[in-house]
C-alpha positions as CSV (number, residue, x, y, z in Angstrom):
1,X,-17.1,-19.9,-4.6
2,X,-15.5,-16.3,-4.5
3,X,-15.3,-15.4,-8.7
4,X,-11.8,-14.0,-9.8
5,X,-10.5,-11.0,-10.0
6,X,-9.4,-10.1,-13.7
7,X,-7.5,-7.4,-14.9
8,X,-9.2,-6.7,-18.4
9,X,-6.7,-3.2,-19.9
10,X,-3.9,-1.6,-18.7
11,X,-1.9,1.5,-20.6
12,X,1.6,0.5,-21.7
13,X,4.4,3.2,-20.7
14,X,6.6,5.0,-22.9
15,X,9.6,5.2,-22.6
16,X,11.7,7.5,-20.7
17,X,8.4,8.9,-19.6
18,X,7.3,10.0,-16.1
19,X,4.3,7.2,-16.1
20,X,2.4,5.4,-13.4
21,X,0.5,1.6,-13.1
22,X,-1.0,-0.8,-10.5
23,X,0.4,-4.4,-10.0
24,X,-2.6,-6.4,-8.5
25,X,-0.9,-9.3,-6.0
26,X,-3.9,-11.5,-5.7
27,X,-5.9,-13.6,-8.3
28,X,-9.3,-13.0,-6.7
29,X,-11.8,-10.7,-4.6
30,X,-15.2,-10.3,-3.5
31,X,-17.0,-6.9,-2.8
32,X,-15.2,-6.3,0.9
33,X,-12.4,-8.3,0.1
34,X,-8.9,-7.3,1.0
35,X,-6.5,-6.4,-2.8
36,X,-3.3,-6.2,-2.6
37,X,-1.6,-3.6,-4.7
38,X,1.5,-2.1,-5.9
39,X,1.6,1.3,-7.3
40,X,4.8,2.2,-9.5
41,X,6.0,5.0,-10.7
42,X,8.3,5.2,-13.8
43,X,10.5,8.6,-13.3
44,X,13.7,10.3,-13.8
45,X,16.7,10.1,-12.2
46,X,16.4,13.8,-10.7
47,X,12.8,13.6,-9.8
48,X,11.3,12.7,-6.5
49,X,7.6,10.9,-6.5
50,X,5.4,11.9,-3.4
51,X,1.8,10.2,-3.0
52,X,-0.6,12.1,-0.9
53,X,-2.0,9.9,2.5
54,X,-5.4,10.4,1.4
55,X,-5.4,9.5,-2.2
56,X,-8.4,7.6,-1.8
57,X,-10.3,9.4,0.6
58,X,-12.8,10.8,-2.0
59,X,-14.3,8.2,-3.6
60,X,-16.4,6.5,-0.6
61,X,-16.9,3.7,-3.0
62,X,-13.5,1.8,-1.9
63,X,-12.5,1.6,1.3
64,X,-8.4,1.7,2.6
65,X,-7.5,-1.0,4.7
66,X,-3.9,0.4,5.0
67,X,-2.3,3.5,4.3
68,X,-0.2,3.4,1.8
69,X,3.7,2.5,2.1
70,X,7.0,3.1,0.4
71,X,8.2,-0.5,-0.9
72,X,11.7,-1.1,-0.1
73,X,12.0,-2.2,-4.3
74,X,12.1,1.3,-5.1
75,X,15.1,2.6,-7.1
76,X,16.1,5.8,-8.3
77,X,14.2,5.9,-11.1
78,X,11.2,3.6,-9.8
79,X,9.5,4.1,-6.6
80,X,6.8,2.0,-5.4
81,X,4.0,2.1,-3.0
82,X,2.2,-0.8,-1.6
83,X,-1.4,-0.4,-0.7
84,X,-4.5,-3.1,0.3
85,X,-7.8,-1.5,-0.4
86,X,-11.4,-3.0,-1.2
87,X,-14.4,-2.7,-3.4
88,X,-17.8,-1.6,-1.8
89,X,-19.2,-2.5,-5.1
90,X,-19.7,-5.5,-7.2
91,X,-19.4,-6.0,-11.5
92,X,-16.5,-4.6,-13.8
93,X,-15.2,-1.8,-12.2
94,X,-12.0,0.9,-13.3
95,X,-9.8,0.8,-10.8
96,X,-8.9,3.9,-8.4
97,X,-6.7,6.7,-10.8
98,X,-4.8,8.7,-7.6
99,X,-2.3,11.6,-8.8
100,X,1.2,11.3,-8.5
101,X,3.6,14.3,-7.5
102,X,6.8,14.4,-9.1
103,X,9.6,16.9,-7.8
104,X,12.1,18.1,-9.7
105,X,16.0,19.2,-7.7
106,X,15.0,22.8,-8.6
107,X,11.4,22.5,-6.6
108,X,9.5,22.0,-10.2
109,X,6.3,20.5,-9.2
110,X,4.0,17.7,-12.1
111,X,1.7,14.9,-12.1
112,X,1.2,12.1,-13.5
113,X,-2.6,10.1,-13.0
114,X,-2.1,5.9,-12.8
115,X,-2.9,4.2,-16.0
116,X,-6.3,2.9,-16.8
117,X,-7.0,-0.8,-15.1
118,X,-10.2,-2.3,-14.9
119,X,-11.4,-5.2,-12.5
120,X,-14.0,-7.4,-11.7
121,X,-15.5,-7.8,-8.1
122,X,-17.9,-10.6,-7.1
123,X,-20.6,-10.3,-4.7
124,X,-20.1,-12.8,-1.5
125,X,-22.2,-16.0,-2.3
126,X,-24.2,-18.3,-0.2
127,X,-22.9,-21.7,0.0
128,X,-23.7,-23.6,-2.9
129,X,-24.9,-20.5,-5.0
130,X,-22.8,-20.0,-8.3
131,X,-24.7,-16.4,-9.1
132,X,-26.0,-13.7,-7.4
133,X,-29.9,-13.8,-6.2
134,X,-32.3,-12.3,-8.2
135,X,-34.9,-9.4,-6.3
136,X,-37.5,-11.0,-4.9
137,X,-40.5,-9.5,-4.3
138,X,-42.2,-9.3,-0.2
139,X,-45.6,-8.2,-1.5
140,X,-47.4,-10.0,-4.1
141,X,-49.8,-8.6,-6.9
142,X,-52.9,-9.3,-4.3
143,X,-50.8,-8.5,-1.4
144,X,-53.2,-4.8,-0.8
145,X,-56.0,-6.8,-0.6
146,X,-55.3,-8.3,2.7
147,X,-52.6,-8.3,5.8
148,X,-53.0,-11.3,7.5
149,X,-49.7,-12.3,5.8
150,X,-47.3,-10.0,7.6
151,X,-46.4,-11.5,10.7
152,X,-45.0,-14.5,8.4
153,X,-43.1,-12.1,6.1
154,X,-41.3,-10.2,8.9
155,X,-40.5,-13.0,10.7
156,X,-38.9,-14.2,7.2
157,X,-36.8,-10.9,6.9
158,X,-35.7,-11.0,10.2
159,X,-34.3,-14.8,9.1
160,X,-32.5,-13.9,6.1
161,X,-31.0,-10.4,7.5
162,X,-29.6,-13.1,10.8
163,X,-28.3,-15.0,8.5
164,X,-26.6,-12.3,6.1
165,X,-25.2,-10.7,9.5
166,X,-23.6,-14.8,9.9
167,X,-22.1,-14.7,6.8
168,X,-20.5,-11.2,6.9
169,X,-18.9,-12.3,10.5
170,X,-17.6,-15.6,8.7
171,X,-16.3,-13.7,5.6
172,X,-14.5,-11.0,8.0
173,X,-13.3,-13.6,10.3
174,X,-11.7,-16.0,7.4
175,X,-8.2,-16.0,7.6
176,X,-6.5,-14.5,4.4
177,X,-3.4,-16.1,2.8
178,X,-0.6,-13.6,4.5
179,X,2.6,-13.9,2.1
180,X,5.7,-14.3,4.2
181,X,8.1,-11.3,4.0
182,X,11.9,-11.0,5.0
183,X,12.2,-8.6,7.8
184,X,13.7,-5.2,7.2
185,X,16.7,-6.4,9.6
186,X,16.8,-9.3,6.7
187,X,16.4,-6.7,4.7
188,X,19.2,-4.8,5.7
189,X,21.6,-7.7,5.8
190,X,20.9,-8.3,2.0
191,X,22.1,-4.5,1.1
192,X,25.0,-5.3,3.4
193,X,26.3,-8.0,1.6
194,X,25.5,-6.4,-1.9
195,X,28.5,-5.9,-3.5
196,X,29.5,-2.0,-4.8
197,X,31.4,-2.2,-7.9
198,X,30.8,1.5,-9.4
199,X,28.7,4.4,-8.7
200,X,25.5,3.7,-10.1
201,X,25.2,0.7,-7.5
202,X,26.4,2.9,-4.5
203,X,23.6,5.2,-5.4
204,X,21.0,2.1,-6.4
205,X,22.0,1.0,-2.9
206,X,21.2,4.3,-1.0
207,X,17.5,4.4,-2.8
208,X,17.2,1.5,-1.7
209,X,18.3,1.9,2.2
210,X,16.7,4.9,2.8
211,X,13.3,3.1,1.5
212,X,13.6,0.5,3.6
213,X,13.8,3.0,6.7
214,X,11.5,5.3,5.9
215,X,8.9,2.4,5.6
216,X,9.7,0.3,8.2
217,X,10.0,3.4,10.5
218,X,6.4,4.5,9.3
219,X,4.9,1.3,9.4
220,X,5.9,0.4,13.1
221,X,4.6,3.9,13.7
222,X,1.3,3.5,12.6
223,X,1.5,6.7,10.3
224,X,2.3,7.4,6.6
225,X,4.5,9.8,5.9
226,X,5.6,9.2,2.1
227,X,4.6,12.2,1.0
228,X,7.3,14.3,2.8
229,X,10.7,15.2,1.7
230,X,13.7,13.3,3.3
231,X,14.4,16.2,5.2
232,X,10.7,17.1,6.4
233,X,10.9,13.3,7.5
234,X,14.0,13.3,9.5
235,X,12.4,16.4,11.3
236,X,8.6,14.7,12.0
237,X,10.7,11.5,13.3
238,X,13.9,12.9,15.0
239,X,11.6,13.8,17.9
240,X,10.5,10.5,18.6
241,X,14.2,9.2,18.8
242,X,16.6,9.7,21.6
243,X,19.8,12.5,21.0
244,X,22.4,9.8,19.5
245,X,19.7,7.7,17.4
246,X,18.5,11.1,15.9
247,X,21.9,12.3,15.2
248,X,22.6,9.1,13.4
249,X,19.5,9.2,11.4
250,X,19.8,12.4,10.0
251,X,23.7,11.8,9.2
252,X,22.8,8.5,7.1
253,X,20.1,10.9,5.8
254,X,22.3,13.8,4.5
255,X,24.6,11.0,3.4
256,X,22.2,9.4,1.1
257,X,21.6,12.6,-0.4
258,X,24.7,13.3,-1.4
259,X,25.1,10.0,-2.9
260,X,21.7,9.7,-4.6
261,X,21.5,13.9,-5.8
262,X,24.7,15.2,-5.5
263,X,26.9,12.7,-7.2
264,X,29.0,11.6,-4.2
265,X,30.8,8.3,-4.2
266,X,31.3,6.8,-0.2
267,X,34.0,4.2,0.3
268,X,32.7,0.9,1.4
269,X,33.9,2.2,4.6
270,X,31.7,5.2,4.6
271,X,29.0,2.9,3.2
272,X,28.8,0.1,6.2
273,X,28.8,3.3,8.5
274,X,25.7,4.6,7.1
275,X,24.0,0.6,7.4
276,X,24.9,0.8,11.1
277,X,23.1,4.1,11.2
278,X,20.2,2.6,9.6
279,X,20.0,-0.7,12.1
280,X,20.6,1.6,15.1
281,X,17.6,3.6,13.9
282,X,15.6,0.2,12.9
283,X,16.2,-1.1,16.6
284,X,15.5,2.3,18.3
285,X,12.1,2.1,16.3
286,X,11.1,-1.0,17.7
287,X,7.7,-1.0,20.0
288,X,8.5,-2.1,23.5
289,X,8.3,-5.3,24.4
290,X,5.2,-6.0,26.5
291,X,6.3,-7.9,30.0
292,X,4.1,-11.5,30.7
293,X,1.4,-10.5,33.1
């Protein structure tokens, strides 16, 4: 039985203070066990958070399963990036610290490091075990004094590595509880039918909508790109896109800036414009369909 995963400390924010901290999604994990994560950052209004694609690349003791991605649950003063990463090592560990980059209007450049966590990782277990193995010894005390033993005790380790290579392929091949997510179409209907009663909404909205694209544009992509500006994004992407969709994308984009930086105030008009944009861009970046052989 897989032991579970406990959080044991985690720094508290202050308030009105650029700060950063994981939220763990899942209850348990063994060494080489998928975690869910979320990693938020607290900010200001006028600052822009940017996390590095290898933010993990230096510490070979966790592996990335996926890069990381902007959540659509960002906000102007919160963004969040959703990550699944895994232990190579087993016992009370702190979890990864990665450096966020905040950006000011005027270029300013600061970080702030995630707060302190601390976890606990299990080592996989043989059916019917409830603790790890202790060492055990190949040779004995005598075992010098004569070799007529040897052929038994490789024959042995050949047995137990077959069957640790049997268990690995189970434990990779087990089928992980997959949480079911609305779409980013869905997605995009809910902002849609949000309804825009003063400015602070309209701009909570357009956080919110140009998330959602940039994410779901990156993820169907295969390639993170959160830490680029929304203007250095428009540019990496606008060549993948044909003339009109990449005309509409960077209109919803200069658009969103002007409501989220500049203090612009769209009609509802103006604003179910720029959601058209944004579907016309979500169905442009849709992998083709593969015809039936």
């Amino acid at each position: 039985m897989i032991a579970g995963l406990a959080v044991l400390s985690l720094a508290a924010l202050s308030q009105g203070t650029p700060a950063a901290r994981w939220e763990l999604g899942g209850d348990s994990a063994a060494v080489g066990e998928a975690l869910s994560a979320t990693l938020v950052v607290e900010h200001g209004a006028d600052q822009r958070a940017t996390l590095a694609a290898d933010w993990l690349a230096a510490d070979y003791s966790w592996l990335e399963l996926e890069p990381a991605r902007l959540d659509a649950a960002s906000s102007a003063t919160q963004t969040r990036w959703r990550v699944r990463f895994a232990s190579l090592e087993a016992g009370e560990r702190e979890l990864p610290r990665p450096q966020v980059e905040l950006v000011e209007l005027d270029g300013t450049k600061s970080n702030v490091a995630a707060a302190l966590a601390r976890a606990r990782f299990a080592p996989a277990l043989f059916e019917g075990e409830d603790a790890p193995r202790a060492p055990r010894d190949f040779r004995s005390a005598d075992a010098d004094a004569s070799s007529a033993d040897w052929p038994w005790l490789l024959a042995g380790g050949l047995a137990i590595a077959a069957l640790a290579g049997m268990l690995g392929w189970k434990l990779r091949g087990r089928a992980q509880p997959v949480s079911q997510e609305p779409s980013a179409e869905a997605r995009l209907a809910q902002l849609g039918a949000r309804k825009l009663d003063d400015a602070s909404e309209v701009r909570e909205l357009y956080y919110e909508l140009t998330a959602l694209v940039r994410s779901e544009v990156d993820r169907r992509a295969g390639e993170s790109r959160s830490a680029c500006t929304d203007e250095e994004w428009v540019g990496r992407v606008a060549g993948t896109l044909e003339a009109e969709t990449a005309r509409a994308l960077g209109e919803l984009v200069a658009n969103a800036r002007a409501a989220k930086y500049g203090g612009a105030r769209p009609t509802e008009w103006a604003v179910r414009e720029d959601l058209a944009r944004a579907e016309k861009v979500l169905r442009a970046s849709q992998p083709p369909q593969r015809s039936a052989a």
